[in-house]
N, C-alpha and C positions, 0 to 999 in steps of 0.2 A: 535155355535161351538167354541170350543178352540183351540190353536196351540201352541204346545211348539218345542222352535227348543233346538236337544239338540249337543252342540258345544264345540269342542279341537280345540286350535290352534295345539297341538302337537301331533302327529302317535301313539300310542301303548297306548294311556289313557284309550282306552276301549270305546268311543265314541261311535260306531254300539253294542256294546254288550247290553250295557243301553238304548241305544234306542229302538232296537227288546224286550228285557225284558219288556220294560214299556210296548212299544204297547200291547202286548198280555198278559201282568196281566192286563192290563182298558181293554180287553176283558174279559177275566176271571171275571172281577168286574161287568163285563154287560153294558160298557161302546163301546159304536158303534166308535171305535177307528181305522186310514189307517196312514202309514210308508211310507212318501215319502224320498224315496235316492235320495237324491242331492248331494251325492260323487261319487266322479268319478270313486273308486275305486269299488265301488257297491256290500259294504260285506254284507251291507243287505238283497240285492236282491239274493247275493248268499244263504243266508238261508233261506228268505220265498222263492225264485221265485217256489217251489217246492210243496208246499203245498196247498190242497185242494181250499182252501178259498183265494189263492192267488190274483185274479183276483178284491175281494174284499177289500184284502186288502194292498195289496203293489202297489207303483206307483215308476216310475223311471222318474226322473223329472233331472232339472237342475236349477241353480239360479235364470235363469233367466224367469222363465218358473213356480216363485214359487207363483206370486200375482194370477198368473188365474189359477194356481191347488189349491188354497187355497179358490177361489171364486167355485171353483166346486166340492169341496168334502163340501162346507157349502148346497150349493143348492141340493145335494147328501144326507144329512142329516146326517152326521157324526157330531160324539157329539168331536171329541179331533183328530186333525191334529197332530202327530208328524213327525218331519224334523230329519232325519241322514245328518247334514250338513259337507262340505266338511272342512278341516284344514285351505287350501289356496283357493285361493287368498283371500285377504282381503276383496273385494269386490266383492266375492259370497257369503262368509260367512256374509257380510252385508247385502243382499238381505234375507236371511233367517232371521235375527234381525228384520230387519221393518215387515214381518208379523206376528211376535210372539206374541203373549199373556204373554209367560213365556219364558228366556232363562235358559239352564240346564248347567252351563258350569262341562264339568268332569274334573278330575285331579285326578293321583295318588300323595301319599306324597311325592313328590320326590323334589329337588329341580326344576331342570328343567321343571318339568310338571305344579308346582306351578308358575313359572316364566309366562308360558304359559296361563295358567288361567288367570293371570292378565291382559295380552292382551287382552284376551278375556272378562275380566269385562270391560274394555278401550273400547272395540267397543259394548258391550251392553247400557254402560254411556254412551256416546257420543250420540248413536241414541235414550235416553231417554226411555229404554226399561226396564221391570221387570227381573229380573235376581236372579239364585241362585246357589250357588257352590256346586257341590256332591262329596266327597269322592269315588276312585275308587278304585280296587284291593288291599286293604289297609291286613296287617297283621291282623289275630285273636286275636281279645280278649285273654288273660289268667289267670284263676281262676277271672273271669270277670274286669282285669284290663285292660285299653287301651294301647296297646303299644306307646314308647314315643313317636316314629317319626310321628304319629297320631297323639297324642295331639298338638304337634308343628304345623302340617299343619294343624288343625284345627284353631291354633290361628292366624297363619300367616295370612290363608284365609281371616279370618273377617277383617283383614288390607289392603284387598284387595278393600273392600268398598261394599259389597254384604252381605247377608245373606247365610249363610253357612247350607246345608240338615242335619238335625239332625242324619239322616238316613246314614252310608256309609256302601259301599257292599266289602266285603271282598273279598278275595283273593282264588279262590278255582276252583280248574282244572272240577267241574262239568258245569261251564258254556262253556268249550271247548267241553266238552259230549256232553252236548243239542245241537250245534250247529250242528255236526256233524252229527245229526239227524233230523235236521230242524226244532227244538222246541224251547220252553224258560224252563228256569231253574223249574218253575211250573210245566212243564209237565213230566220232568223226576223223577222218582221213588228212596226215597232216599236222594232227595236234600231239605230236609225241612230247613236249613239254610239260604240257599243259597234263597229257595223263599219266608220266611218271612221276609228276606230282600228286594228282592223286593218288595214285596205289601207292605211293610212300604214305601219304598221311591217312587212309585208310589201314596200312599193314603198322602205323606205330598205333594209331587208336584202337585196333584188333588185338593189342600184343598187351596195353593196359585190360582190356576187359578180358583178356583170360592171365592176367595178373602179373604179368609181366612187367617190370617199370626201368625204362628208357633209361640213359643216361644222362642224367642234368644236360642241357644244351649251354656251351661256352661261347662267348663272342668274342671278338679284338678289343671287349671293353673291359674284359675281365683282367681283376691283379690275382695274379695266383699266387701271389707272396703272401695272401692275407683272406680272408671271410670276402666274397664276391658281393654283400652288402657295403662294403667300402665303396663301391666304385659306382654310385647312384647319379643316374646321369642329367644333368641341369635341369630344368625345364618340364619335367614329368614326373615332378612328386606330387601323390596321391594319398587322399585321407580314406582311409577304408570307413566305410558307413557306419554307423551304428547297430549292433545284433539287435 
């Protein structure tokens, strides 16, 4: 079995959206996948606690409570553990790091949220865990160009010290739709965007935890004439924490 925890140090990054999404695109994939909420605020449970198959698949856990739910969904026979872990305290949110196989950290391009990420590469590096940053709620593509504030948090990122999801999920009120109805973006009628983006960023986070690693993600900001640390972009330089 695998476990990915996937973790914001900061409120509004979208944290529970991504996490319910995955789980139930690695079902959709035929992947024997359960959603432990270990927030306290329990937005997950508000959206499966509802559904059929609940019982199989949502679990309402706590930090501390997450090594022997992690020993029991293995003996269970589930193939992929995901954790909706809490923002704070710092060490809950470290208790979900040490059973992970993969950390997911989210972040919109915002300054703040990127600030936040960092911390949260700071406590994935410290407890020597596998780690990768996803793009959240990001503006659309137009006439397939990226918008700028993208490309920036995408360079930023990689100075965060992590490998950055090739995969980000855009910005689009049908994921407050499905919620509403106690689905994932897959299931609603319509949202073909919105769920080929998912099953991309679920199929690269699938493809790290059975060991497989991506290809660096390159932007229009990259010099390929030289080390892609050259090319650090104004405005988003970050002091990584102290270990």
């Amino acid at each position: 079995m695998k476990t990915l925890a996937v973790m914001s140090r900061k409120g509004g990054a979208g944290k529970t959206t991504v996490a319910v999404n995955l789980t139930l695109a690695a079902r959709a994939a035929g992947v024997k996948a359960v959603l432990a909420d270990a927030d306290p605020l329990r937005s997950a449970c508000e959206v499966l606690r509802e559904r059929e198959e609940a019982a199989s698949l949502l679990f309402e856990t706590g930090a501390a409570k997450l090594f022997a739910l992690t020993e029991a969904c293995r003996r269970s026979g589930a193939e992929l553990l995901i954790i909706d872990t809490p923002a704070a305290p710092e060490a809950d949110v470290a208790e979900a790091v040490k059973v992970a196989d993969l950390c997911l950290a989210v972040s919109r391009p915002t300054y703040l949220d990127l600030a936040a990420a960092v911390r949260s590469v700071a406590i994935i590096q410290r407890l020597g865990r596998e780690g990768v940053v996803a793009l959240n709620q990001c503006a659309p593509r137009r006439n397939g160009v990226e918008p700028p504030q993208v490309l920036k948090a995408f360079e930023a990122l990689r100075f965060a010290g992590l490998p950055v999801a090739g995969t980000a999920l855009r910005s689009r009120v049908v994921y407050q739709t499905a919620f509403a109805q106690r689905r994932s973006v897959l299931e609603i009628e319509g949202a073909d965007r919105a769920s080929d983006e998912v099953r991309a960023l679920f199929a690269e986070v699938w493809k790290r935890l059975s060991g497989e690693k991506p290809a660096p993600v390159r932007t229009a900001n990259d010099d390929l004439g030289r080390p892609w640390m050259a090319a650090r972009p104004a405005g988003l330089t970050f002091v990584q924490p102290p270990a």
